[in-house]
C-alpha positions in Angstrom: 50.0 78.1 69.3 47.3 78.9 71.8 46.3 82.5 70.0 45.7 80.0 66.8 43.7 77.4 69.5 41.6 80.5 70.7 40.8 81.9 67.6 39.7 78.5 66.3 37.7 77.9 69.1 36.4 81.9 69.4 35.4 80.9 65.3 33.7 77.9 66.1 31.8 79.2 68.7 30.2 82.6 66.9 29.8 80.5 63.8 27.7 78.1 66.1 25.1 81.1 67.0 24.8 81.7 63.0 24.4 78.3 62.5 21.2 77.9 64.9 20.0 81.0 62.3 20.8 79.0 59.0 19.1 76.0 60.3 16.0 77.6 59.8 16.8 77.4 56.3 16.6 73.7 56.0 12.6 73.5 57.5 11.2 74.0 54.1 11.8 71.1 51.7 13.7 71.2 48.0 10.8 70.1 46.4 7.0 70.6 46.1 4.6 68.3 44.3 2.0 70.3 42.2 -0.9 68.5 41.1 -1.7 69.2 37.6 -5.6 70.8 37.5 -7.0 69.0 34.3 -4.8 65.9 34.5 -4.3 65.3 38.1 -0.9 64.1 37.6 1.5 65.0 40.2 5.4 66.2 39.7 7.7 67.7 41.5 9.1 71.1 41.0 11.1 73.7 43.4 9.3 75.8 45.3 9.8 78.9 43.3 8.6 77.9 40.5 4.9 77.3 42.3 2.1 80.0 41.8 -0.4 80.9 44.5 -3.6 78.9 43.6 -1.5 76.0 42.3 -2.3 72.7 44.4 0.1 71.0 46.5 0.4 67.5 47.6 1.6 66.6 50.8 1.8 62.6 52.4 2.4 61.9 55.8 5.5 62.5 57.4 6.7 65.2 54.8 7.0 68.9 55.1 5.2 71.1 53.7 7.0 73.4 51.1 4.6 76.7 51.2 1.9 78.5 53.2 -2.0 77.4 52.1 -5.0 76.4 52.7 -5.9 72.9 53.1 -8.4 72.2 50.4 -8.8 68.0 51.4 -7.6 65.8 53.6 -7.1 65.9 57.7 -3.6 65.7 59.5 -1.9 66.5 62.6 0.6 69.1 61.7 3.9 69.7 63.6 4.2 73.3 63.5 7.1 73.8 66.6 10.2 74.0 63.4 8.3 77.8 62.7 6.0 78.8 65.4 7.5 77.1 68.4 4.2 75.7 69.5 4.9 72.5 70.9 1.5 70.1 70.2 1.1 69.1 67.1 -2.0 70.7 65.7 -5.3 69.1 63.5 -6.0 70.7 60.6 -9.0 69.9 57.8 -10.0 71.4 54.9 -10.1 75.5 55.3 -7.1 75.6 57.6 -4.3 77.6 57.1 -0.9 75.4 57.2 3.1 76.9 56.8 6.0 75.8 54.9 8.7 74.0 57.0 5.8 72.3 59.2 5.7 68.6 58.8 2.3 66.5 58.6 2.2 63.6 60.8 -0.3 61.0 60.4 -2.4 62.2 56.7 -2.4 63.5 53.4 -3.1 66.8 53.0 -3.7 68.7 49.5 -3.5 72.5 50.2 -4.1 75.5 47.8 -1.1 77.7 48.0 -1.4 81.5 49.2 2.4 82.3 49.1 5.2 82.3 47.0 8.3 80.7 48.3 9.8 84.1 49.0 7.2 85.4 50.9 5.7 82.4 52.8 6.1 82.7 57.3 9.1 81.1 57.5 11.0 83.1 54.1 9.8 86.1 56.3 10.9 84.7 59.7 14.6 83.9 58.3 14.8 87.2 56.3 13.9 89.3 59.4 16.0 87.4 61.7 19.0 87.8 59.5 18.5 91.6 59.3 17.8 92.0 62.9 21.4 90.4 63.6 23.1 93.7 61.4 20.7 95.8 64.1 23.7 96.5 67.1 22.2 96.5 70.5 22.7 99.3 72.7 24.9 97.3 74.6 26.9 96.3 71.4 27.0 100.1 71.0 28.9 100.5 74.3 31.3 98.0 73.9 32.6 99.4 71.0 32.4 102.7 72.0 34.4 101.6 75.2 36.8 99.9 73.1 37.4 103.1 71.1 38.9 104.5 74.4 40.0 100.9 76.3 42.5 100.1 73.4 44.6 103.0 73.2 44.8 103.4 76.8 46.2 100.3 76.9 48.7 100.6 74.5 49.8 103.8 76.3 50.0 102.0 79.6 52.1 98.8 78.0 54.5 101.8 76.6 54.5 103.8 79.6 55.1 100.9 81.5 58.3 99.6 79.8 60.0 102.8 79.6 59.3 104.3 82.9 60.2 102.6 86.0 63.7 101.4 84.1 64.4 105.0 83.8 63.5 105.7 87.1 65.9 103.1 87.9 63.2 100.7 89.3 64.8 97.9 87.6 66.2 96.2 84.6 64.7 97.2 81.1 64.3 93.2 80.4 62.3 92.8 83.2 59.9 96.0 82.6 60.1 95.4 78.6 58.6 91.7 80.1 55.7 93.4 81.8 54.5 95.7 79.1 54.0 92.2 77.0 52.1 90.7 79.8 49.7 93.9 80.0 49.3 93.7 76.5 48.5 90.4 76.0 45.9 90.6 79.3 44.7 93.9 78.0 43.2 92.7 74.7 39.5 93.0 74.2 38.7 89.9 72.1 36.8 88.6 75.4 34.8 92.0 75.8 34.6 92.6 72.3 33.4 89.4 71.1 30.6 88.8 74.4 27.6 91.1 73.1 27.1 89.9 69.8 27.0 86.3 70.4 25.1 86.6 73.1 22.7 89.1 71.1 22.1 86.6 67.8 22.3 83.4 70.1 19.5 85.1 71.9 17.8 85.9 68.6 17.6 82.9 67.4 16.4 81.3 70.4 13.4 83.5 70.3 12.3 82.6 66.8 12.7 79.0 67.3 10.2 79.8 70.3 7.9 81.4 68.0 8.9 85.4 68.8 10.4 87.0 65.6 12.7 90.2 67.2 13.5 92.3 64.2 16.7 93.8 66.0 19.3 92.9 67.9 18.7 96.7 69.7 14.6 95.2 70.3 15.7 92.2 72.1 16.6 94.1 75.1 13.2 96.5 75.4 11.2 93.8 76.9 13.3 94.0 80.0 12.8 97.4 81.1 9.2 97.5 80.1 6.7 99.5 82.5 2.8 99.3 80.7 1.9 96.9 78.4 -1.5 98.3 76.3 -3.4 95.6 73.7 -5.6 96.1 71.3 -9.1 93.6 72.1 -10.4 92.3 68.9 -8.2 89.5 67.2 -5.8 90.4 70.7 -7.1 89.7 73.7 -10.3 87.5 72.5 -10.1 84.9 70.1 -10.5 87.1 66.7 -13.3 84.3 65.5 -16.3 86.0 66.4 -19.7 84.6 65.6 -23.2 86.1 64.5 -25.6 85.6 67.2 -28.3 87.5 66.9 -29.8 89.9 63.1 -32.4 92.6 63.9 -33.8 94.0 60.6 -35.2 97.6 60.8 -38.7 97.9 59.2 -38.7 97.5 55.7 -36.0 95.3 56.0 -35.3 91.3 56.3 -32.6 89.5 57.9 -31.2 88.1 55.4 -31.2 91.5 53.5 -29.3 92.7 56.9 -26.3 90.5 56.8 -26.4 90.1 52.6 -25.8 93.9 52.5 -23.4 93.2 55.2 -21.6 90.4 53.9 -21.5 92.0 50.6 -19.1 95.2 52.3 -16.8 92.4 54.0 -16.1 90.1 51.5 -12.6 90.9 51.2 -12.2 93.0 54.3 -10.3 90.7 56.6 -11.6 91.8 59.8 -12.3 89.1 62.1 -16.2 90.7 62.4 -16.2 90.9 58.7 -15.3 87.0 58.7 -18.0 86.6 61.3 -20.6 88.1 59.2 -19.3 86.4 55.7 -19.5 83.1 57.4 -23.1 83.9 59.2 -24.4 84.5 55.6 -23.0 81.1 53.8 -24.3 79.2 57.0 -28.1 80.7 56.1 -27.6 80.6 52.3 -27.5 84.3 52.1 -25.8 85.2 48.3 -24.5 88.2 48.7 -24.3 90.4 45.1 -20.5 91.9 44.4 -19.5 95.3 46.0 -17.7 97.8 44.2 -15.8 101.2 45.9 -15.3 99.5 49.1 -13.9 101.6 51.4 -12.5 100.9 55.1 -13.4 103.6 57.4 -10.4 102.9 60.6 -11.6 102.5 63.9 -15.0 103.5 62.6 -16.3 100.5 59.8 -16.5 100.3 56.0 -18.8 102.0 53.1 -19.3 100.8 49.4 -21.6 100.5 46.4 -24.3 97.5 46.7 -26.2 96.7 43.4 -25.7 100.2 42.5 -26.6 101.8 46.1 -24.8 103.3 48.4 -24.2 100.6 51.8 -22.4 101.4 54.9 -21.6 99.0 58.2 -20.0 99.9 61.5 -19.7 101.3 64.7 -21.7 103.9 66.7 -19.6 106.4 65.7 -20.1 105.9 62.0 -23.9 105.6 62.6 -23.7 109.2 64.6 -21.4 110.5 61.7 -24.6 109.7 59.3 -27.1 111.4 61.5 -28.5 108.1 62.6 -28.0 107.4 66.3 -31.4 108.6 67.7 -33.0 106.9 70.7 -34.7 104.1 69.3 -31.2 102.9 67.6 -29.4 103.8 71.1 -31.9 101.7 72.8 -31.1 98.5 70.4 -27.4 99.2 70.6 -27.5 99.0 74.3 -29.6 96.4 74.8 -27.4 93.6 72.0 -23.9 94.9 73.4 -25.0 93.4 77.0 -22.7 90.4 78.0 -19.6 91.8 75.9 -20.8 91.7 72.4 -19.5 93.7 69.9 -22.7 95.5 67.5 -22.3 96.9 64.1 -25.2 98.7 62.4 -26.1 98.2 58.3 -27.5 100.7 56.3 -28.2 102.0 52.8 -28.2 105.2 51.5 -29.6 107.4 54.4 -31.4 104.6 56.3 -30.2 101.9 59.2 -31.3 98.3 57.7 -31.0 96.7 61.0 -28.3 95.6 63.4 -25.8 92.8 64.3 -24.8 91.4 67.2 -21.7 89.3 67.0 -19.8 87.8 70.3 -16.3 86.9 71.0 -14.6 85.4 74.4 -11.1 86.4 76.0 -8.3 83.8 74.9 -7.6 81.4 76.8 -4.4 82.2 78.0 -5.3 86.0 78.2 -5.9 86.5 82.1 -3.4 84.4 82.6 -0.6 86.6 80.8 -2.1 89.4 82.5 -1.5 88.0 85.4 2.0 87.0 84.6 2.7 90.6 83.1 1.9 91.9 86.9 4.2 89.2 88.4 6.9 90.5 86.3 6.8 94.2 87.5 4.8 95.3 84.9 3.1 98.4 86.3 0.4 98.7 84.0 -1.6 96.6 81.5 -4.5 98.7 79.4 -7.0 97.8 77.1 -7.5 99.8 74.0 -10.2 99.4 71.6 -12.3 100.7 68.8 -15.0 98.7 70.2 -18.2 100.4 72.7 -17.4 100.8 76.4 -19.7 97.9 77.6 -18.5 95.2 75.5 -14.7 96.5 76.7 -15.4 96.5 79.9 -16.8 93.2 80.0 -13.8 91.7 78.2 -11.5 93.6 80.9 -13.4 92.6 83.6 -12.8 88.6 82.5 -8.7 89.2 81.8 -8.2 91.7 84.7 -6.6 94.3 83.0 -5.7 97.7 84.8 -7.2 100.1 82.1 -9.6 100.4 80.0 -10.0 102.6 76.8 -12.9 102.3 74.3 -14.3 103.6 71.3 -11.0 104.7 70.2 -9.9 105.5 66.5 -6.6 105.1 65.1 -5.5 108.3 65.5 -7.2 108.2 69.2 -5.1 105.3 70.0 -2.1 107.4 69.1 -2.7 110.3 71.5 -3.5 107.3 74.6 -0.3 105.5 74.0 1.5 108.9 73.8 0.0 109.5 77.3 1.1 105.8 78.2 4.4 106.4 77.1 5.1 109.7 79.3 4.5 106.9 82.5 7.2 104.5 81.3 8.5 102.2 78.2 5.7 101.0 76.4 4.5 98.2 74.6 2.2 97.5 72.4 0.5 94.5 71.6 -2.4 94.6 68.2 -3.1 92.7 65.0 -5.0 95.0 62.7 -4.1 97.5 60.1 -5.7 100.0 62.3 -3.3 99.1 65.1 -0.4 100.1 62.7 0.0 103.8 63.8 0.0 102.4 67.5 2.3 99.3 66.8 4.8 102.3 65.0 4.6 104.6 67.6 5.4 102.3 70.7 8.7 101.5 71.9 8.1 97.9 71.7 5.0 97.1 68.5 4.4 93.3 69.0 1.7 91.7 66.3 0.2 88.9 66.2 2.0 87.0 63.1 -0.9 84.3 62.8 -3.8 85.9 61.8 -2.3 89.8 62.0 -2.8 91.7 58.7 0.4 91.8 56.9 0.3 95.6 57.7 0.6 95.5 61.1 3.5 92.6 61.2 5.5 94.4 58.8 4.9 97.8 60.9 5.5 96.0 64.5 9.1 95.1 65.9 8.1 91.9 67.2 5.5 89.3 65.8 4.3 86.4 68.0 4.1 83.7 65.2 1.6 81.2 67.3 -0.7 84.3 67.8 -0.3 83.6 71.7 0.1 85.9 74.6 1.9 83.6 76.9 5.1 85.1 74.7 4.7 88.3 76.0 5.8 87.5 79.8 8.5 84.5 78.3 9.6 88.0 75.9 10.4 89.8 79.1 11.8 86.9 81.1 14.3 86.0 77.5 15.4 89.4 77.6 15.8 90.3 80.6 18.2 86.7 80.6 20.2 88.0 77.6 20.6 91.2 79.6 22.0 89.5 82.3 24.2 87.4 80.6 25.8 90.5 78.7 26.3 92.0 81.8 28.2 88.9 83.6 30.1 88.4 80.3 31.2 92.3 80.4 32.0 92.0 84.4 33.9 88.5 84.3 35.8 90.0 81.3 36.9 93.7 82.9 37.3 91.6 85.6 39.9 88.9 84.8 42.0 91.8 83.2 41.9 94.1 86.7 43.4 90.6 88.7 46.2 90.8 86.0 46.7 94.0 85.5 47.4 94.5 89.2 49.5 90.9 89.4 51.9 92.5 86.8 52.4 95.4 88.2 53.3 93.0 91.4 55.5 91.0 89.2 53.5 87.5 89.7 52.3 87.3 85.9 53.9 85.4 83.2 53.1 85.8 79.9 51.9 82.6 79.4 49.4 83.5 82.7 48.7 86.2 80.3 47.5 84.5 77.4 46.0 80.9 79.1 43.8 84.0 81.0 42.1 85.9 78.2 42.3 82.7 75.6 39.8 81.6 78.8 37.8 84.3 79.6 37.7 84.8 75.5 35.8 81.0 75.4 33.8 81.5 78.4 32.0 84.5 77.7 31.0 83.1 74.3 30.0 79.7 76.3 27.9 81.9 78.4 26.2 83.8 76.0 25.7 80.6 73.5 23.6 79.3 76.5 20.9 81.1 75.3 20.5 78.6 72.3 19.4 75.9 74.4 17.6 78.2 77.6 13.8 79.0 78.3 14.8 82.2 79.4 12.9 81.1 82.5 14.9 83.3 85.0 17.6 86.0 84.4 21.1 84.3 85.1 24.4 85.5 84.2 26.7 82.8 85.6 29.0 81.4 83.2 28.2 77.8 82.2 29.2 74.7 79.3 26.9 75.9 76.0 23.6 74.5 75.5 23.3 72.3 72.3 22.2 74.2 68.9 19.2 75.3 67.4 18.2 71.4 65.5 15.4 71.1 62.9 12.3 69.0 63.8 12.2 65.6 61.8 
């Protein structure tokens, strides 16, 4: 009767840590209402059978069923059920909004970018429920221990029921007795069944805080992390850069400057290229369509302009063409003062002038650095495609330990490869440059908000609300779980060693025996469902009552 109790209970309990994950299926509603186009009726259909560009309408206090882009109406928007961001948010028309997050207070209609499948929070539950079938190191051990611990303790139970009778120790009833007790003590649910609640509890606590760990074997890198190296652009700044200053070349116009430049980044993506495309609506500038469009990593973009050849980029690409001579040095020099970021334009063999564009340090950015350093983190570097003044002024503002600029792809490679020799790495970027880096790291964390697609598929970890504060509350969740895995492993080995050697004594009953690993069985799995409910504020491996489960919002 109490081996049927503790299974129950040992069933309950792991189902409950799968349960948090399955909530997550609920955020996003049965039903979407589509507004017909030509009629403007509205009717409601499941969210598979919308289309990307179809309209959605959502009133207050509903979810909303798919990822788009609010086309009219304002709203607060509860976003914590997916990104874990805990303010409700204002959006308006031209902001981006998620399926599962609810709308407070408006009406919003939104144009939708996503099917159902592939909308944040389809990705978020997909990836969480392949990262649970990812075993953890520590899962690893404890069944490679097991391997051994089991038979050994069939041997011993064996041994000790036939030996000390023959030896004339005692009586065969009392020794046949013991061996039961040992077997019963000896069994491994409790050590067996620790790591992986305690690896998918802490899991899914992360991705209701807005990390999404694609492996149950990534959730415990954070912890022994020694350099932490980000990317600037779209990272470290804000990512919405703005024009603030067009010199045109002679020949040239302004407006010809940035429609020539707007014309390349129409489609690119980049948070500069956005800059520019927005610089040229703001002054009325129509840029005409550009074919061959070409990204040029680390280094800026090329394409055909009504018929011409057009380039746009860095001062690498500009020396590439044979155009950096003194006058153009001069320029760039004197518009990258105060941290801005400068791009030249040009057209077949010519530079039609340059922009300026400026973008400030997140918010949260020095203090994370600071955090990082709190936490033993040895090293925090900067690496960027961007020139060395503009990098060094952004350092200078976070207080980062390192700085390298005017970096390629493949140059951001070879520094985190020398990174790497120092200690375990992360890496922390958001573009489809930064994929190679993001691969190559031991920990690749993107930014899932306004990352490329690219470089969130290619990273291990993406931060869904785009904000660095994760990072240290990564480190601190992990190094918890760690903790917890290792009290849950010691208070297990543990309880069995007191028995082992009260059998041997002859002070253990059998139903010591069971009462003792029915107990530690449930309290390891209590310990390691606390992670549900924690902050992972501070490491802490005591056993304690469970925290309640992961609960939808609404």
């Amino acid at each position: 009767f109490l081996f049927a109790v503790s299974l129950l209970l040992e069933s309950w309990s792991v189902g409950r840590a799968r349960r948090a994950v399955q909530k997550l299926l609920e955020l996003a509603p049965p039903l979407a209402r589509v507004r017909d186009p030509r009629s403007g009726m509205e009717r409601e259909v499941p969210p598979e059978d919308v289309r990307p560009g179809d309209v959605v309408v959502v009133n207050p206090g509903e979810r909303i069923p798919l990822d788009g882009e609010v086309i009219e109406g304002r709203s607060l928007v509860d976003a914590s059920p997916v990104t874990g961001e805990s303010k409700p948010a204002a959006v308006e028309p031209g902001t981006e909004v998620y399926a599962g997050t609810i709308a407070l207070d408006g009406s919003l209609h939104l144009r939708v970018s996503r099917e159902a499948s592939d909308t944040v929070l389809a990705r978020i539950i997909r990836q969480v429920s392949e990262a649970g079938r990812r075993r953890a190191k520590s899962e690893q051990w404890v069944d490679r221990f097991a391997l051994i611990y089991t038979p050994v303790v069939f041997a011993a139970a064996i041994l000790t029921a036939l030996i000390p009778p023959l030896a004339g120790l005692g009586t065969w009833a009392d020794w046949t007795y013991r061996a039961l007790v040992l077997l019963v003590i000896g069994c491994p649910c409790a050590l067996v069944i620790s790591t992986p609640v305690s690896i998918v509890a802490g899991l899914a606590s992360a991705a209701r805080n807005g990390v999404l760990v694609k492996g149950g074997d990534l959730l415990e890198i954070p912890a022994r992390l020694a350099i932490v190296a980000i990317d600037k652009t779209g990272t470290l700044t804000t990512g919405r850069p703005r024009v603030e200053r067009v010199i045109a070349g002679v020949g040239h116009t302004e407006e010809e400057v940035l429609a020539v430049a707007a014309a390349l980044e129409r489609r690119s993506g980049h948070p500069l290229g956005e800059a520019i495309v927005r610089a040229a609506a703001a002054r009325d500038v129509d840029p005409a369509p550009a074919d061959d469009v070409t990204a040029l990593p680390g280094r800026g973009i090329e394409g055909q302009v009504e018929g011409r050849p057009a380039w746009l980029g860095s001062r690498r690409l500009l020396s590439e063409r044979g155009q950096d001579t003194g006058a153009s040095h001069e320029v760039l020099a004197s518009l990258a003062r105060g941290g801005r970021t400068v791009v030249a334009v040009g057209r077949d063999d010519h530079v039609c002038g340059f922009i300026s564009l400026g973008d400030v340090p997140r918010p949260e950015a020095a203090a994370t650095v600071r955090e990082l350093h709190a936490l033993g983190i040895e090293n925090v570097a900067m690496l960027t495609g961007d020139n060395p003044e503009t990098a060094s002024e952004v350092a200078a503002a976070v207080g980062v330990d390192e700085v390298h600029a005017g970096l390629l792809p493949e140059d951001k490679v070879r520094r985190l490869e020398e990174l790497r020799s120092r200690g375990a790495l992360a890496f922390v970027g958001d573009g489809i440059n930064d994929a190679p880096a993001l691969a190559l790291a031991d920990l690749g964390i993107a930014m899932g908000g306004k990352g490329t697609d690219v470089a969130i598929e290619t990273a291990h970890v993406a931060l869904m609300t785009d904000d660095l504060a994760k990072i240290p509350w990564l480190i601190r969740h992990s190094r918890r779980t760690l903790a917890i895995i290792r009290a849950n492993i010691a208070f297990a080995l543990g309880v069995k060693a007191i028995f082992v050697v009260l059998t041997f004594a002859g002070h253990a009953s059998l139903w010591a025996a069971i009462a003792a690993d029915m107990g530690a069985s449930l309290l390891v799995i209590a310990n390691g469902l606390r992670l549900l409910g924690g902050s992972g504020a501070e490491p802490d491996g005591a056993p304690a009552p469970a925290a309640p489960a992961l609960e939808p919002v609404g």
